[in-house]
N, C-alpha and C positions, 0 to 999 in steps of 0.2 A: 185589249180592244179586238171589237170579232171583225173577222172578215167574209165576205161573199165569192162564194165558190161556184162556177157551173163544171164540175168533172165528165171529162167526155170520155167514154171506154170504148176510141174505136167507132168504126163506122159503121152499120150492119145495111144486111140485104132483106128487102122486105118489099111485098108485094100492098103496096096501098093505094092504087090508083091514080095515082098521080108521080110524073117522072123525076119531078123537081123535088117532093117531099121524099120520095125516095133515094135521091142522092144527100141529103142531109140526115137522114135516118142513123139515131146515134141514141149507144146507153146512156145515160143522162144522171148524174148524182148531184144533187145540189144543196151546200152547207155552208150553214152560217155558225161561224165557232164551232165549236160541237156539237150542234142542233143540226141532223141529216134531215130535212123538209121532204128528198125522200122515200125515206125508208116506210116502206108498206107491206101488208099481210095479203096474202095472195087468196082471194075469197074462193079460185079454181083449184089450185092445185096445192094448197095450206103451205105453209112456211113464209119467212119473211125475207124480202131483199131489200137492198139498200138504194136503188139506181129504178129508172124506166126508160122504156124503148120509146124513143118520140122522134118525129122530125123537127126540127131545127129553126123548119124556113119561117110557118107562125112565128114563133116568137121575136127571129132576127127579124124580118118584115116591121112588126109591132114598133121593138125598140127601134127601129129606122126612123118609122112615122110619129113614134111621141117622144123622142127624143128629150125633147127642152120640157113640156110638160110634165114624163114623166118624174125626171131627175131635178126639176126646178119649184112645181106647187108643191106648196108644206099644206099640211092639215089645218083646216080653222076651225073656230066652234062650232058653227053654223052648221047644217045639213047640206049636202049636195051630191044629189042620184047621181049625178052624173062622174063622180071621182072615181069610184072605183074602176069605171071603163078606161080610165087613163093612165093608171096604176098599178091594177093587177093583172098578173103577167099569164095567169091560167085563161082570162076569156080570149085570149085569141087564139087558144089552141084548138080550135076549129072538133072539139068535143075529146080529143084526144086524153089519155087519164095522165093529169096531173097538179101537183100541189096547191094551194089557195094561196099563193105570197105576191103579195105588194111593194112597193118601194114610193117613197115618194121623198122631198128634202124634208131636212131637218137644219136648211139654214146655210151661208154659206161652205163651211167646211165637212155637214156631213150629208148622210142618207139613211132616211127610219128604212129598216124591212120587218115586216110585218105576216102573221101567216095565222094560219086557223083551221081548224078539221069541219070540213061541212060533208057530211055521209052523201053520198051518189049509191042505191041500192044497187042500180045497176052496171057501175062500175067493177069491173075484175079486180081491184088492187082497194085495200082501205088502208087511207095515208096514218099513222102512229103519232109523228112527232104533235106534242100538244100545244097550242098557242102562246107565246111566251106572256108574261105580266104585262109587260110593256112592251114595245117598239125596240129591236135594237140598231143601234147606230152605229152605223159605217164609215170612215174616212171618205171621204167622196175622191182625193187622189189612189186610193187604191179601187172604187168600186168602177169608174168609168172607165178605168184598162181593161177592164174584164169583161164590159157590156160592148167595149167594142170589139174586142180580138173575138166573141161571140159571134157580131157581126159579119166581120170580115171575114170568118171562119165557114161561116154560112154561103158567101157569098162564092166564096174561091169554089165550093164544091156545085153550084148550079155551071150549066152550059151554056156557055157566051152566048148571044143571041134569044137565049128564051126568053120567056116572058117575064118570066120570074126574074131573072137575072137582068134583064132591063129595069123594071120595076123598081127591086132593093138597090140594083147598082144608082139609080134617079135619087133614089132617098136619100139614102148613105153618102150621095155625093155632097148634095144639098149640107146635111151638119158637119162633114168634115170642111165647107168651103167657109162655113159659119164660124166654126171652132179656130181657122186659121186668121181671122179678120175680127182684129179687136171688138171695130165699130157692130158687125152685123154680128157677134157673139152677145153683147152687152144689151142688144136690142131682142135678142131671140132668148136671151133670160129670162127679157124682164113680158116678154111674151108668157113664157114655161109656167112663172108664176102664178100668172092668172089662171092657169090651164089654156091658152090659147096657141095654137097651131101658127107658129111667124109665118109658116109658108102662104098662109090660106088668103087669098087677094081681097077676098072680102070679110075678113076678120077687122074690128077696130083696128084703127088709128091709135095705138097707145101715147103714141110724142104728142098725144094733143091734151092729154089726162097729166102728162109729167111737167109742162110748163111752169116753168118757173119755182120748180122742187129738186130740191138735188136728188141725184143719183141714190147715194144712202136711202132719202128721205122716201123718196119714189120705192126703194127696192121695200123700208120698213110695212108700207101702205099695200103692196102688192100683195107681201105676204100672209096678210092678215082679213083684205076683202077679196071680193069677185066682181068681174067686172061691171056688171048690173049696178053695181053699188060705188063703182072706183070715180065715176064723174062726183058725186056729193061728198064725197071722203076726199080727195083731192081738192076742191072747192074750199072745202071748210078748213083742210089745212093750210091752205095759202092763206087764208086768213089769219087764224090763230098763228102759226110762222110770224107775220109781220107785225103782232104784235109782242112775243113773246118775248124780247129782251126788256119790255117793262115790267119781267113777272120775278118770283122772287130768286134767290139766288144759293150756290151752293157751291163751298171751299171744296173742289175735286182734289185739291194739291194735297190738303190735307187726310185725304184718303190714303197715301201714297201708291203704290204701281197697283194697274187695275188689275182682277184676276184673269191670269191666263187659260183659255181652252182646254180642255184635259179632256178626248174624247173616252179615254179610261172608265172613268166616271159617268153617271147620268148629268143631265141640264140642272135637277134639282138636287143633285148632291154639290153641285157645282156651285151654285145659288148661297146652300145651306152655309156651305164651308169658307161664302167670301163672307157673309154677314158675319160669321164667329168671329172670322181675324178682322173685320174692321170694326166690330165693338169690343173688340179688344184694345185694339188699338188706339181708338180715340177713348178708352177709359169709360163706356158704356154702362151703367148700371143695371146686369141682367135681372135687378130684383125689383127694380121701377123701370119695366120699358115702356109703359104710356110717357113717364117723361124723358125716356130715355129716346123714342122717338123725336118727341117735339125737340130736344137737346138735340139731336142728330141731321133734320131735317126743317128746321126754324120755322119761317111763315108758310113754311108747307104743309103741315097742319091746317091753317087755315084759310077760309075763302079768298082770301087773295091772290092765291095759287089755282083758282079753279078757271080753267081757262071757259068750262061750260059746263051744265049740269047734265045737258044732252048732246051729245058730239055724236061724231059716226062711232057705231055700233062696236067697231072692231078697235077702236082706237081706245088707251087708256090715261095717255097724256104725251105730251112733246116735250126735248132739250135743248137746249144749244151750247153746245160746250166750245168754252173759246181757250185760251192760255190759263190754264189753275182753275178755273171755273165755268158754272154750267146757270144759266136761267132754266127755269121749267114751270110747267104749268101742267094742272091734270083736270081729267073730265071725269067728275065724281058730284054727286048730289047729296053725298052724307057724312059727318066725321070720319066715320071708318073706312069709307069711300080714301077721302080726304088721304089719310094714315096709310094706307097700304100703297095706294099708287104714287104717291108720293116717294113710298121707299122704292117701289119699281122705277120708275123716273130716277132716281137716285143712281141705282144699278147701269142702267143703261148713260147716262153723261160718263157715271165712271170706264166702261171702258169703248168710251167715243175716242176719237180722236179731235184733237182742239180746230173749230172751225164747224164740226159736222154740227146737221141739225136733224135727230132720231127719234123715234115715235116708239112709246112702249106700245105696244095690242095684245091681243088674246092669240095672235099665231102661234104655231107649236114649233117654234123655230128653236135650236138650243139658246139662243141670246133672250128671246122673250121668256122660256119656259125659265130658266135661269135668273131673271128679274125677278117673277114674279116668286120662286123659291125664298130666294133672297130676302123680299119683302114678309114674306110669310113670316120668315123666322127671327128678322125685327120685330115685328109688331105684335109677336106671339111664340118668343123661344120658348124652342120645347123643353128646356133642362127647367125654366121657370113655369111652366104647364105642370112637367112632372112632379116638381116637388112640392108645388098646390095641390095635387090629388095626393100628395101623401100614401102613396100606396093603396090608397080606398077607393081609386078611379073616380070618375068622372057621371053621370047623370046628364038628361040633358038641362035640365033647371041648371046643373053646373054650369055646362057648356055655356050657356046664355048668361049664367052670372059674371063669367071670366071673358066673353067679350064685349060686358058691359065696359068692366074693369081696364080694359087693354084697350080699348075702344077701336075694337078689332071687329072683320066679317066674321058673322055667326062659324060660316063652313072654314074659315083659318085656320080658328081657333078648332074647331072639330077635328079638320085633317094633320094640324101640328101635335095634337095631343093622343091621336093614334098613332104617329111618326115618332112620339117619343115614347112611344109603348106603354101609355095611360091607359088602364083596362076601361072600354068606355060597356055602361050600367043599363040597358035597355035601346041604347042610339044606335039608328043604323045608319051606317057611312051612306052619304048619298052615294049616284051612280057617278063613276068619275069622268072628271068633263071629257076625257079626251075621247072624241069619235073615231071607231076605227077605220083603219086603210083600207078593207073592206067589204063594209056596208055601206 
């Protein structure tokens, strides 16, 4: 599992016009695992170093001010200009050269960081390290020691009385009073989520969007929309909620223990690896998974498990998981609809806790990306992919035949039979949903 590093070599003297960015004036090297973010070629004087000269006070200022937002919204499908200003840690450095990395959650136990080479002609330094595949994930008890000893590390070097030093000292006060107070911590979360600022007096009201939704429930729904959208998503889940112990039902018990977190691993390896052991388990047949769905997931299959054909956007169905078992219902408009979120629903009751009531959605949190994993590879294992294409790959006239057959999404079945190393014949992989941290 990697970690996030900011390496300070020392403090340096340097003439930059300003008193306060010059007392935090510091060589700066910042790595996540092995990946130095950075290490740069020096377009003046050639050669490459690993570290840069910067002051401090930008960035600690930043994470002061977006504290809950940055460390608490996850990534959703959707578009929004306004994320990366909250996220990536380069625009506050007031033009100063350095790297393009992001952070935002990946859910309660972790943190995506994120990073990218965007050329600056007129930059003195061109950053090297290349943007990873994906997002990697951080333990969130190892990365928030480190953003704030950043912090207060900053702060100790400004001069009692300045301006500067009142200012972060204000901020800083504010999350540390938040951080020790269960109540105003729980509240400035579920602020973060949204992207919203708890300080800000005329920011919504969010206890008036959470009525009558539990905490869980509330926290699934934050993750997933934005505020604009959280009054009709809320609405409609108290509704579908009161009804949903009339919907159909699922032996959890017969799952047995749900799968544990392994931040080792990605969300979708995570996903992959509880579906194998629980069709193993219940004796799965991986060479009929259309029936081996319906066998696994019962009236969830069909319309009687559809809680709506149109629900909120972000939402992909509800649970309620009580003592051994779970109700649920999904918001799907089609068989294959039906089939997939259904196994996602499935995913998510198993590792609820009995009594919660949990919303699968499109967030990129490790619990959702992880469902949906999961379901993928019910409704279209790829060891049964692979040895369909027989080594001759796949077409896309395949691709459409085999989730006729599987009564699976067209793109499932596309991205499981490249995951299982199916040569696919002319197809080109869509673009993949996930939007980065940032654009």
């Amino acid at each position: 599992m990697s970690e996030l590093q900011f390496l300070r070599d020392g403090w340096l003297d340097g003439a930059l016009g300003d008193a306060d960015e010059e007392a935090t004036f510091t060589r700066l090297k910042i790595q996540v695992g092995r990946a130095v973010l950075t290490r740069a070629f020096s377009k003046r004087g050639g050669g490459e170093t690993e570290a840069v000269n910067v002051p401090l006070l930008p960035l600690a200022s930043f994470l002061a001010r977006q504290w809950w937002p940055l460390l608490y919204e996850p990534l959703r499908s959707g578009p929004n200009e306004r994320f990366p200003a909250r996220h990536r840690l380069d625009l506050p450095m007031h033009g100063y050269v350095f790297p393009a990395v992001a952070l935002c959650s990946a859910g309660d136990e972790a943190i995506l960081v994120d990073w990218d080479l965007f050329e600056n002609e007129y930059a003195p330094l061109k950053f090297l390290t290349s943007a990873p595949v994906e997002p990697l994930q951080i333990a969130r008890d190892s990365l928030e020691p480190v953003l704030m000893d950043l912090v207060e590390s900053t702060l100790a070097r400004l001069t009692s009385g300045s301006r500067a030093h009142a200012d972060l000292a204000s901020d800083w006060s504010r999350v540390r009073e938040s951080l020790e107070s269960p109540g105003q911590s729980a509240y400035c979360m579920s602020a973060g989520r949204l992207g919203l600022d708890p300080y800000d007096p005329d920011a919504p009201d969010i206890g008036m969007f959470a009525a009558d939704l539990s905490e869980e429930l509330f926290s699934d729904l934050s993750d997933a929309t934005d505020i604009s959208n959280l009054q009709d998503a809320s609405q409609w889940t108290r509704g579908a909620q009161a009804a949903l112990d009339r919907f159909p039902m699922l032996d959890v018990d017969a799952f047995g223990t749900a799968p544990k977190d392994d931040l080792r691993i990605s969300a979708g390896e995570l996903g992959y690896q509880a579906a194998v052991a629980l069709r193993q388990k219940l004796g799965l047949d991986i060479r009929r998974p259309a029936e081996a769905v319906a066998a696994f997931v019962g009236d969830g299959v069909s319309k009687t498990a559809v809680l709506s054909e149109m629900g909120p956007a972000s939402l992909i169905g509800l649970v309620h998981r009580t003592n051994g078992v779970a109700h649920f219902g999904t918001v799907a408009r089609s068989a294959r609809q039906r089939r997939f979120r259904a196994c996602a629903a499935a995913y998510i009751a198993w590792c609820s806790d009995p009594g919660d009531v949990r919303a699968g959605t499109f967030a990129f949190t490790r619990r959702q990306q992880a469902s949906r994993a999961f379901a993928a590879e019910m409704v279209a294992p790829r060891r049964y992919l692979e040895e369909r294409a027989d080594g001759r790959g796949f077409t896309e006239e395949d691709i459409e035949d085999e989730a006729g057959i599987l009564i699976a999404p067209h793109d499932t079945v596309l991205w499981q039979a490249w995951r299982g190393g199916v040569s696919l014949l002319g197809v080109d992989l869509p673009r993949s949903a996930r939007p980065s941290l940032l654009e």
